[in-house]
C-alpha angles and dihedrals in degrees: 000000000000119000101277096059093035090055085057107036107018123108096019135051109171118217122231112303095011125112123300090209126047107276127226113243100199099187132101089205152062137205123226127188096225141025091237092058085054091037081046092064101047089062082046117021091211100130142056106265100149151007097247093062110037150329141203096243086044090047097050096055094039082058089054099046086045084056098057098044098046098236136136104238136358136202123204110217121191089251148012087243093059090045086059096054101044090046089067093030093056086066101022136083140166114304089019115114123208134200122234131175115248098228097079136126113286096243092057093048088059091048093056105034096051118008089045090045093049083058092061096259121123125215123212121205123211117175116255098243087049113147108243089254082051096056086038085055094059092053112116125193093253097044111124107174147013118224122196144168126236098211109002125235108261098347094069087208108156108231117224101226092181097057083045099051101040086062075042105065088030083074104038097255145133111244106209119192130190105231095179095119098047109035131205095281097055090044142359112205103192087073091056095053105277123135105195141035139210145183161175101230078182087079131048091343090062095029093171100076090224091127148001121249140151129199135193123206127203121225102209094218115079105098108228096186089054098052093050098052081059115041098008093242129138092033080160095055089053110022117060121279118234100195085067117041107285086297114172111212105195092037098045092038110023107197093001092065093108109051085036091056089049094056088043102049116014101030084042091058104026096039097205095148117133129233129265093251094055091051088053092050092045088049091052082053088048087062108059089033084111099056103036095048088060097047088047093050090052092052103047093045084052093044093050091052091057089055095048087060084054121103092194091058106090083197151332124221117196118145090217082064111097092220089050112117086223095049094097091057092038085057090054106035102024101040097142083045151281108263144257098294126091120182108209129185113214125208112256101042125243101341088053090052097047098046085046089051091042097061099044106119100190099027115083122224097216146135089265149092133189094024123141093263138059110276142170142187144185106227094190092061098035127015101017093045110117092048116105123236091263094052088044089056101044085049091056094251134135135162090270102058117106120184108233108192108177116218128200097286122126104275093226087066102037083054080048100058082041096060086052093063093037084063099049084071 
């Protein structure tokens, strides 16, 4: 099925009599008829057995997310931001390094830069546009994973996963992208190289900005045995696990080890799994992803032209742009396009940005992106604020920049509410 059936009947058939649409199962437990069922699952985790595990809404739409993006197993988290960490964690422990692209969304940088960092796991930052020697260069002994952005947040830099990967699987290790910004239905990374995905459900997926929610999917394809005849890493992943049981993740689940691992260790002791209800609200978001990621495509690309007309504006960065210095990746990774985000500097620095935020009408100044309706932000002042100078300026960021995410709105009246700000210069 292509990605307009599979947002609406993938993860979940119902049999005859049952619910049309995906039920909430509002319980954080289940019932079983003996001890040695319950005792059972604790050698396999196979069943439901608790909430903080997984649960049937939840499963439905993880299957569904696993469906776009072509992978073999998913895990909702209760935030992007906890996707994020239990995607490295996952592979990292105290005393193991990690690379990142510079060009991610601030929050992440300050992940890993500090709390990370605080864990005893060192991130290593390469610059997006790094020459593959460059990002061999950056490998430590003790680096276990490279972690990139599709389109970053705010940046809007398109990230070459193939380049990446390919450094990646040189040096026996899983490459994780962030595909928030993208989506499924603008690029599919797995079939660029990349083993494992992340999001922010939180973002286009949900499109409504009712709740927060990350997910991360498993490719399926990265061959942990392999890697760790030949570099001794993921002994966890191949060896038993003691914290649950003697289970042996790549014998007991094949191609699924990895995402597996991450809902039996990491969701069982942090407990960052969403409700029922959140996943039922992601998965209504899930349905109409198609169609709103057209219409915010068309927007944005509209939007940035206007911009572009506009001799206040210092510069507009939108992949979907030919002069864009992303526009070549974005041909080859966006074809279908970027988004629904431009990232725009306007003349006269920081006072100028925030006079021209402050008379939009329409547009919402608010701590979100990709939602439904027109928003912006200033990332200097808000998300990106705990990063230094330096950091601001690796991560393609200046006093100027305000983040323009268009939302659903007829474009005649979002250039409108544009024209007001551009006035109030």
């Amino acid at each position: 099925m292509k990605a307009e059936t599979l947002c609406l009947h993938a993860g979940y058939s119902p049999k005859n009599g049952e619910p049309r649409v995906v039920p909430i199962v509002q319980s954080t437990t289940y019932r079983f008829d003996s001890t040695e069922h319950v005792a059972a699952l604790f050698d396999k985790p196979t069943e439901y057995m608790y909430s903080r595990f997984a649960n049937p809404t939840c499963d439905a739409v993880e299957k569904k997310i696993a469906a776009l993006e072509g992978g073999v197993g998913a895990m909702l988290t209760s935030s992007g931001q906890a996707a994020s960490l239990c995607s490295i964690l996952n592979l990292c422990s105290a005393g193991d390094s990690f690379i990142a692209s510079t060009c991610i969304y601030g929050g992440t940088v300050n992940l890993f830069s500090v709390t990370l960092k605080k864990l005893g796991i060192e991130c290593i930052w390469v610059k997006a546009d790094a020459t593959p020697d460059e990002i061999r260069a950056a490998f430590k002994p003790n680096t276990k994973c490279v972690f990139g952005e599709t389109i970053a947040n705010p940046a809007l830099t398109v990230f070459d996963i193939e380049k990446w990967a390919a450094v990646a699987h040189e040096k026996n290790v899983p490459l994780i992208v962030d595909n928030t910004f993208a989506t499924p239905i603008l690029c599919r990374p797995f079939e660029w190289g990349c083993d494992i995905v992340i999001h922010s459900t939180t973002k286009y997926m949900d499109g409504h900005a009712l709740q927060g929610g990350g997910v991360i999917v498993d490719s399926g394809k990265f061959d942990w045995v392999k890697a760790n005849k030949a570099t001794g890493f993921f002994a966890d992943m191949v060896e038993p696990d003691e914290s649950y049981h003697g289970l042996n993740y790549t014998k007991e689940f094949g191609n699924a080890a990895y995402i597996i691992k991450a809902r039996t260790q990491l969701m069982r002791d942090f407990g960052c799994y969403p409700a029922a209800q959140s996943a039922f609200y992601l998965n209504l978001g899930l349905e109409t992803l198609p169609l709103r990621m057209e219409r915010y495509c068309y927007n944005a690309m509209k939007v940035a032209e206007f911009f572009k007309s506009s001799d206040k504006i210092a510069s507009v960065t939108y992949p979907g742009l030919p002069d864009d210095k992303s526009h070549a990746l974005a041909e080859k990774y966006l074809p279908k396009g970027c988004s629904g985000v431009v990232s725009i500097s306007i003349k006269g620095g920081r006072n100028a940005a925030i006079r021209f935020m402050d008379d939009l009408k329409l547009a919402s100044d608010e701590v979100h992106v990709a939602d439904i309706r027109t928003c912006v932000l200033h990332p200097a002042s808000a998300t990106h604020r705990q990063l230094t100078d330096e950091q601001l300026v690796a991560a393609g960021i200046d006093g100027g920049m305000v983040r323009f995410s268009c939302g659903l709105e007829n474009i005649d009246d979002i250039i409108d509410d544009i024209k007001l700000g551009l006035a109030a210069i």
